[in-house]
N, C-alpha and C positions, 0 to 999 in steps of 0.2 A: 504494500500500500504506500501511497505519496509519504503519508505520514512521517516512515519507518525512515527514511532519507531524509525530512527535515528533522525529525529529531536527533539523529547522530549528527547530522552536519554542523549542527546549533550547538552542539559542544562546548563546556568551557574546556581550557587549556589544563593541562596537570602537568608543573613544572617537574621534570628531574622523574618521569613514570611514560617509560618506552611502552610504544605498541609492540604485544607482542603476534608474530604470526606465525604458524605452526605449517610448514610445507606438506607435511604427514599427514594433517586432518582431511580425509573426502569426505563431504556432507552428500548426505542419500538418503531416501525415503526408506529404510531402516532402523529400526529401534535403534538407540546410543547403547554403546556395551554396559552392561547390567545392567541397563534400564526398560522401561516399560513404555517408550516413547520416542519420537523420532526429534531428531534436533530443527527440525521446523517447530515441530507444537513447541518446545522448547525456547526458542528463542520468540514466536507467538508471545507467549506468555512473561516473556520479558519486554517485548515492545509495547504489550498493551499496561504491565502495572507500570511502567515507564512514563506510559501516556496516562492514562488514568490519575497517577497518585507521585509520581517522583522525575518530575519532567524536570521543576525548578532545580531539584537538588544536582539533577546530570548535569544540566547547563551550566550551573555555579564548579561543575568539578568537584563534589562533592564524594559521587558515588563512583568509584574504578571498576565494578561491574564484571568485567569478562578475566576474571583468575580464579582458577583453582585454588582449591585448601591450602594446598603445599605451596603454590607461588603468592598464595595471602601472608602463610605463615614466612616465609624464606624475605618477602619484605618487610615483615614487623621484626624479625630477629636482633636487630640493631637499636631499636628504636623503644625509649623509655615504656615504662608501665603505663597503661591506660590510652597508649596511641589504639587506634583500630582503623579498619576499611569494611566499608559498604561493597558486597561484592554479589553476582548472580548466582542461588542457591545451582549445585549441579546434579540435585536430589527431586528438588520440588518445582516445576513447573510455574512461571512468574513469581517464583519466593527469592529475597533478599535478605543475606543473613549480613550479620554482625562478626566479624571477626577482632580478635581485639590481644593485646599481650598485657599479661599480668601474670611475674613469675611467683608461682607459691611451691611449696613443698608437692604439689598431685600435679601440678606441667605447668609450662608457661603462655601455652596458646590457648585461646577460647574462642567457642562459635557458637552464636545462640541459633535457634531454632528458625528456619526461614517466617520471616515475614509476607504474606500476601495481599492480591487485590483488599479479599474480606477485612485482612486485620486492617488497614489500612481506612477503610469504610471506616471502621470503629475511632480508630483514632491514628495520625499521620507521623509520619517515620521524624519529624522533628521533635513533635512530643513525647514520643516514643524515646529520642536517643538523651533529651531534658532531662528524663526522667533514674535514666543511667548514669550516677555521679560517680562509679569507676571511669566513665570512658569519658578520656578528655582531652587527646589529641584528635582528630580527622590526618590518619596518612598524607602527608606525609610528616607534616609538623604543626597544621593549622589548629587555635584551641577551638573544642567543638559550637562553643557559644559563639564566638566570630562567623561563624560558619552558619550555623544554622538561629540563630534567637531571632532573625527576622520572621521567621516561621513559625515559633512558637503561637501556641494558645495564651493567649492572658487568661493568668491564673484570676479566679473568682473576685477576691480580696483587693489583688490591686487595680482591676476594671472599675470596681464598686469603688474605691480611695480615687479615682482619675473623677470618677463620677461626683464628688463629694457627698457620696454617703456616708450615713454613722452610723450603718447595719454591720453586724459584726461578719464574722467570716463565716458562714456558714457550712458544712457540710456538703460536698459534693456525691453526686450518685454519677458514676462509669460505667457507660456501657462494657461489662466484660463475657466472659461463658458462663460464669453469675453474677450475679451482680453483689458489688460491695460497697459499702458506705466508705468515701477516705475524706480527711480533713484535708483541705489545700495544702498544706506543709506537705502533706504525705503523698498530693498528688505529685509534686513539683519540686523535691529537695533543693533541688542545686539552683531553683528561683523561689527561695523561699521567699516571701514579704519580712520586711525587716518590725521586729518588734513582737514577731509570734513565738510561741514558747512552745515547745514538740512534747 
């Protein structure tokens, strides 16, 4: 589709992070080895959460996208605790995981669970990564609030303070697989409102 060309071409720039091309790779209407799908649906499904839900963050150079595990983890090796990259799950079908370095005693590499279209619906890969006060580089060395706080959700408290209200902070209710009551602090650590007590 037209689309799929204006969004790669509209690219931000990612200084000092080579394209990589694989001369080896033939793409075919064939499942991808152990998988259960063909790397058309595959990449499908990375153009359309692209388009859908993470178009700004590509543009900004946010999301590096097309690396594997091993060339996720083989770029974080160097690179302080709490750096991570946004990269295309090679498991789930339009999911984008979290890869991130933070060395403890049980390994140094972490991946969270692929993100999709649905999570997404629910709530957006900015608030999503707000909400993660480990992760606090964006690969290669950007802090993640430089990067993404344009994006953010205004937290409850301080929409209502911008507004000059004197209603307290209320309670927020998250759409999640259940639902759970969290207090703004608890939505939004790493933007807490100043003056709230946890």
């Amino acid at each position: 589709a037209a689309w799929r060309g204006d969004l790669l071409s509209h690219r931000g720039s990612q200084p000092g992070i080579p394209l990589r091309r694989s001369g080896s790779f033939v793409i075919t209407q064939e499942n991808l080895p152990g998988r259960n799908y063909t790397f058309w649906q595959w990449f499908d499904g990375v153009m359309e959460v692209l388009k859908k839900h993470l178009k700004p963050h590509w543009n900004d150079g946010a999301i590096l996208g097309f690396v594997n595990k091993q060339q996720a983890h083989d770029l974080l090796i160097n690179k302080p605790d709490g750096t991570f990259l946004l990269r295309f799950s090679d498991s789930e079908i339009g999911g984008i995981t979290i890869a991130w370095k933070f060395d403890s005693p049980e390994r140094m590499f972490w991946n969270l669970m692929p993100f999709t279209t649905r999570d997404f619906s629910i709530r957006s890969l900015a608030d999503r990564l707000g909400d993660l006060n480990y992760l606090i580089y964006v690969f290669p060395d950007r802090p993640k609030d430089e990067v993404f706080s344009k994006y953010y959700t205004p937290v409850l408290c301080e929409s209502l303070s911008a507004l000059g209200s004197a209603l307290a902070c209320a309670p927020l209710i998250l759409p999640r697989t259940h639902t759970q009551t969290l207090g703004p602090w608890e939505l939004a650590p790493a933007r807490t409102p100043e003056g709230l007590a946890r």
